[in-house]
C-alpha positions, 0 to 999 in steps of 0.5 A: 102181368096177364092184365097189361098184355091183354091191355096191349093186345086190345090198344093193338086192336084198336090201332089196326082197326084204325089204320085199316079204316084211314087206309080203306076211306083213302082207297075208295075216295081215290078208286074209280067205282065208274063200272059200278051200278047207280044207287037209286038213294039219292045223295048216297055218296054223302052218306057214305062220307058222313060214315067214312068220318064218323068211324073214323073218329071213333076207331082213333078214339078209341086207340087214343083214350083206352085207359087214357082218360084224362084228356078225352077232350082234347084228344078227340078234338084233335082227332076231329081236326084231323078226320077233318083236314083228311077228308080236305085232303082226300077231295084235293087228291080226287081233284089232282090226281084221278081222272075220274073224281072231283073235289067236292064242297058237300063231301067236305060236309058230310065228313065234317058232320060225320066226324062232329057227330061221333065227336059229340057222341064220344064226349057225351058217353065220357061226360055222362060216365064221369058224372055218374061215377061221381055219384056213386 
């Protein structure tokens, strides 16, 4: 019984983790930062969507394949998908709805290859323990 709240206790960590990071990537892709300084790194603002996406995929990942390990695949690939369209919606919102952001193509980039970077990270660990354990 200690082992399954524990267990519990952990997946609720994870999902907490999760929401807040998808509601603080939706909160500063929507805020205005114009009072702000410049960033002399040039293109930080991609950096900053390509690590916005890539945690994201992992946080869910981890929410949704803890002790879940048979399709590992298919959820993180779902969650890919989803980091994918949000990031879309994200910069359609930007454009409809602040007077101070604009959509913008290489955003969609840099979540997309933040996102894709985590998802290949992910199945390469499980991929690599499964074979390893195979073996022993």
């Amino acid at each position: 019984m200690k082992n399954i709240k524990r267990l519990l206790v952990l997946k609720n960590i994870y999902l907490s983790a999760a929401l807040i990071w998808t509601f603080s990537i939706l909160i500063l892709c929507l805020a205005s930062f114009n009072d702000l300084p410049d960033v002399a790194v040039k293109n930080a603002d991609k950096y900053v969507h390509f690590t916005f996406h890539f945690v994201f995929v992992i946080l869910w990942a981890f929410y949704f394949n803890y002790k879940n390990l048979e399709n590992v695949f298919k959820t993180t690939v779902v969650i890919f998908i989803v980091s994918f369209l949000f990031g879309i919606l994200i910069e359609l919102a930007q454009q409809a709805f602040t007077t101070t952001r604009k959509a913008d193509i290489l955003d969609v980039f840099a979540n997309t290859t933040g996102a894709f970077s985590a998802l290949i990270i992910i199945l390469t660990y499980h991929f690599a323990n499964k074979s390893i354990s195979k073996t022993q």
